[in-house]
C-alpha positions in Angstrom: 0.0 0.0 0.0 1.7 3.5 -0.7 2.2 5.4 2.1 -0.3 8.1 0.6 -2.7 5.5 1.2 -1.6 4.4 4.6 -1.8 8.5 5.5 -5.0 9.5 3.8 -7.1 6.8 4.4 -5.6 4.6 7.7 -5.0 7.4 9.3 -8.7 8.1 9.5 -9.8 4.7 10.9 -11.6 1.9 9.2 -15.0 3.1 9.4 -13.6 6.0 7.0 -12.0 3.7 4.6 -15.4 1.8 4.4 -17.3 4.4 3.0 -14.5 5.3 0.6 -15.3 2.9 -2.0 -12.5 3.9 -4.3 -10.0 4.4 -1.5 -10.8 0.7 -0.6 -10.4 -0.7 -3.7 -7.0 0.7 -4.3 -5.8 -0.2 -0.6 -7.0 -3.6 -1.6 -5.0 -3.7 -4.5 -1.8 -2.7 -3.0 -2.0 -4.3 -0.2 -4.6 -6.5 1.0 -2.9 -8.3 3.8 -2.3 -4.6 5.5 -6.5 -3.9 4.9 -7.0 -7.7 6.7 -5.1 -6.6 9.2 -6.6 -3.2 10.0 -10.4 -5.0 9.3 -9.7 -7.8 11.8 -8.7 -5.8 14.6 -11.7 -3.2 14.2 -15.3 -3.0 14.5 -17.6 -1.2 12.5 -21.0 -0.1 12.9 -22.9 -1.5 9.2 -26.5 -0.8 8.5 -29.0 -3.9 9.4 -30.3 -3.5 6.2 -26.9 -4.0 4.1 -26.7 -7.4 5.3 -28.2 -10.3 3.3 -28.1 -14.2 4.7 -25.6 -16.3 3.2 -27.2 -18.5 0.7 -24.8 -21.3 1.7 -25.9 -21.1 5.5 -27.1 -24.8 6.8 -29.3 -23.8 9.8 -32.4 -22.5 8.4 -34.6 -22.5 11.7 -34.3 -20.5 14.7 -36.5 -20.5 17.9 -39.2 -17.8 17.7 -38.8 -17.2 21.6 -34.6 -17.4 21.8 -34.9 -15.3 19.0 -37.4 -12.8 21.1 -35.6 -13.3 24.3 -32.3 -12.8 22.9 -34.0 -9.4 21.4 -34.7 -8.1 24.5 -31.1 -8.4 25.7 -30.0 -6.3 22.8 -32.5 -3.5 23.6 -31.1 -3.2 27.2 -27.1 -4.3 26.9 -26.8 -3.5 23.0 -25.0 -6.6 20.8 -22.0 -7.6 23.2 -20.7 -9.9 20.4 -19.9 -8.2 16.6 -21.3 -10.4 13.8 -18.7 -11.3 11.3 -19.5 -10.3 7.4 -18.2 -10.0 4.0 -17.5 -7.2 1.9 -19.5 -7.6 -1.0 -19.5 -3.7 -2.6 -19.7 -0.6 -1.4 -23.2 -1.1 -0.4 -23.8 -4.9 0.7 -22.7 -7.7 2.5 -23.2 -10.9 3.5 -23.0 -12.6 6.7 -20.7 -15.2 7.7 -21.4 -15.8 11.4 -23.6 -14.0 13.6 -27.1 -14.8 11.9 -29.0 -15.6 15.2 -27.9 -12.1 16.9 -28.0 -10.0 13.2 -32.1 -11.4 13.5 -32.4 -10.7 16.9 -30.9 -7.2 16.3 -33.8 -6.8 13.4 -36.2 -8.0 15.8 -34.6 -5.3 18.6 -35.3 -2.6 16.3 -31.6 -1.6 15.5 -30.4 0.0 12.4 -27.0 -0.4 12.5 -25.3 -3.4 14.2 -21.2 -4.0 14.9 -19.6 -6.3 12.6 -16.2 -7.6 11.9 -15.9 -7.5 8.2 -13.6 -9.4 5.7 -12.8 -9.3 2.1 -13.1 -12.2 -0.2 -10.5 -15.0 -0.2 -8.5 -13.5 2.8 -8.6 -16.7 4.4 -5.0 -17.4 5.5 -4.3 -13.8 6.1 -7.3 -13.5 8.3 -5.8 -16.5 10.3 -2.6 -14.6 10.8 -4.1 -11.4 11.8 -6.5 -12.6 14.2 -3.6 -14.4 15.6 -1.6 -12.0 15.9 -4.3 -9.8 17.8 -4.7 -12.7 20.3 -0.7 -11.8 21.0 -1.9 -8.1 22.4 -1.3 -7.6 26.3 -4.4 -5.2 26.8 -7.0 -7.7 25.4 -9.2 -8.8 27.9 -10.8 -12.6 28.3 -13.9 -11.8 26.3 -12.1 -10.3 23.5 -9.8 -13.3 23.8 -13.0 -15.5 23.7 -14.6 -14.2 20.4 -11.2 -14.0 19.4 -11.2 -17.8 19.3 -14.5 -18.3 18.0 -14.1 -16.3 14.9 -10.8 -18.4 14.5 -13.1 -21.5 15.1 -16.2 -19.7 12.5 -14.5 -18.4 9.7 -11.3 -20.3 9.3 -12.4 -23.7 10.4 -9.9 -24.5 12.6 -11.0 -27.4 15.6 -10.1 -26.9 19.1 -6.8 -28.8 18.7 -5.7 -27.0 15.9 -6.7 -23.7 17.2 -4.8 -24.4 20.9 -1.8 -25.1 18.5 -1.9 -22.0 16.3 -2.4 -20.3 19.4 -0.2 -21.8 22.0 -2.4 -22.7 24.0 -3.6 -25.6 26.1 -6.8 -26.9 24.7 -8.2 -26.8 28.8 -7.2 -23.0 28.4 -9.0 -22.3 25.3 -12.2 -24.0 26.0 -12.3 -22.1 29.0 -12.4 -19.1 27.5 -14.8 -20.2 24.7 -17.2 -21.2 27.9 -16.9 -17.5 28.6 -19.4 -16.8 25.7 -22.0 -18.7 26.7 -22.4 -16.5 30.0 -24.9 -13.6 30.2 -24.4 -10.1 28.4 -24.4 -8.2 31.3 -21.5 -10.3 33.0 -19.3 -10.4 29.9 -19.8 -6.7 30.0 -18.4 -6.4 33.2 -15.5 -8.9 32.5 -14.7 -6.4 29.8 -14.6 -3.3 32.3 -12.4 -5.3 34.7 -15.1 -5.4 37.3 -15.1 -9.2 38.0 -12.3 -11.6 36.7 -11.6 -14.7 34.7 -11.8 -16.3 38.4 -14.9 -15.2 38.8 -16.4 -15.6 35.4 -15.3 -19.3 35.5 -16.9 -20.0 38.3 -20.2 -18.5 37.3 -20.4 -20.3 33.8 -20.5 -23.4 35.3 -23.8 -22.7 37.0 -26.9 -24.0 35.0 -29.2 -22.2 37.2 -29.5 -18.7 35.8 -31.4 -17.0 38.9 -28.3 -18.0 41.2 -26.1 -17.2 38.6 -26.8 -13.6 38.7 -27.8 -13.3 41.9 -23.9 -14.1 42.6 -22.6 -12.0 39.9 -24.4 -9.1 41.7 -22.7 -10.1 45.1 -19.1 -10.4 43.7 -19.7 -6.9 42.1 -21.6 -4.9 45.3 -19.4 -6.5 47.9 -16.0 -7.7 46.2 -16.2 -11.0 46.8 -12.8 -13.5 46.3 -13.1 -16.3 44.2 -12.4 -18.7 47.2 -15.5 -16.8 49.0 -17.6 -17.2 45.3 -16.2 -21.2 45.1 -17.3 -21.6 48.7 -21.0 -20.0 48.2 -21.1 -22.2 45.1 -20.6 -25.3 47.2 -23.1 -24.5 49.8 -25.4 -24.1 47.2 -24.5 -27.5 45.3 -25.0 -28.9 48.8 -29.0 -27.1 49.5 -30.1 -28.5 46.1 -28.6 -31.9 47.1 -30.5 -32.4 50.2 -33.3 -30.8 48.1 -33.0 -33.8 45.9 -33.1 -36.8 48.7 -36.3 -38.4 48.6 -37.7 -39.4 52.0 -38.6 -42.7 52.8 -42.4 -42.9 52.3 -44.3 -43.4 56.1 -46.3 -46.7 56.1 -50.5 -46.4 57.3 -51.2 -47.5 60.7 -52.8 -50.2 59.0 -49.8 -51.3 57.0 -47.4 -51.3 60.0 -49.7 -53.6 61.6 -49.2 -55.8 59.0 -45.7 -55.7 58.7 -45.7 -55.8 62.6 -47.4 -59.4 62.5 -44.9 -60.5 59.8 
């Protein structure tokens, strides 16, 4: 890419160079693996309406009430997670990953959503990039976390080889993948350092939701440890598990009697 380029159109951030169509076109051509690099590592806000499914896309059904539920979270945290999409034109693109939240986002009302977005046949390059971001110091777990899943979405890499591009233990990589599945308003907080990767894996291994942020809310009001979260957790495990035990059913007056004579 000339350094004209790299001034004029970098310089101004990606969301600039998107709606340069001509500037795009030539960074592309000079040097795509620079424009990977600079679209993997930034977010940009794309109109809902720009997006079109990907034809090729296998799951065709999605649950009305996830869908609804999921919908309402938006409204209240915004979309947590950036949808991933390609660059079609200037004017359109095409999802890749993300279709669940880019409908639930419809359903929400928005108009523009955040997306990743990619270029056609930047596959490899993508890899590296993404990669390489994982190497920054000042990402925090959930960034590290969708991190890994777009590795895992859009270059089809399994667990095992995504620990080994990565260098990481597979144990360590699950774990944060696990992180995903917990609620918005958690991983927001794990972003703004207000609980810890402690904390957060000790959460997402509750099933009960209720409990689940009931907790989060006492590690955040009172600053709870992790050994004082771990120990709550097993005092809990321990109610529902006496909660569980099924009494020995009394026998009738009658059928004592009976056993009595026996």
């Amino acid at each position: 890419m000339s350094k004209q380029i790299k001034k004029a159109d970098f310089g101004k951030g990606i969301r600039a160079l998107l709606t340069q169509p001509a500037a795009m076109e030539t960074a592309i051509a000079e040097d795509k693996a620079e424009v990977v690099r600079e679209l993997s590592s930034n977010v940009a806000e794309i109109p809902v309406a720009a997006i079109e499914v990907n034809p090729f896309q296998p799951r065709k059904d999605f649950d009305t009430q996830a869908l609804e539920e999921l919908a309402s979270s938006i409204r209240l945290h915004g979309l947590i997670q950036p949808i991933t999409v390609r660059r079609l034109n200037e004017k359109q693109y095409q999802l890749i990953s993300g279709e669940r939240r880019w409908r639930a986002s419809q359903l929400a009302g928005l108009m523009f959503v955040p997306a990743y977005v990619r270029i056609a046949d930047d596959q490899q390059m993508l890899e590296m990039a993404l990669i390489e971001n994982i190497q920054r110091e000042d990402l925090n777990a959930v960034e590290v976390a969708i991190s890994y899943q777009r590795l895992l979405d859009e270059c089809a890499l399994t667990h095992e080889t995504l620990s080994e591009r990565v260098g990481k233990g597979r144990s360590s990589v699950t774990n944060y993948l696990r992180l995903l599945k917990l609620p918005p308003e958690i991983q927001r907080s794990m972003k703004e350092k207000k609980i810890s990767m402690g904390h957060a894996k000790m959460l997402v291994g509750l099933s009960d939701i209720a409990f689940q942020l009931m907790l989060f809310h006492e590690i955040v009001n009172n600053d709870l440890s992790v050994r004082a979260v771990e120990a709550m957790i097993q005092r809990y495990n321990e109610g529902e598990k006496k909660s569980l035990k099924v009494e020995k059913p009394r026998l009738t007056e009658d059928l004592r009697q009976i056993q009595d004579k026996f």
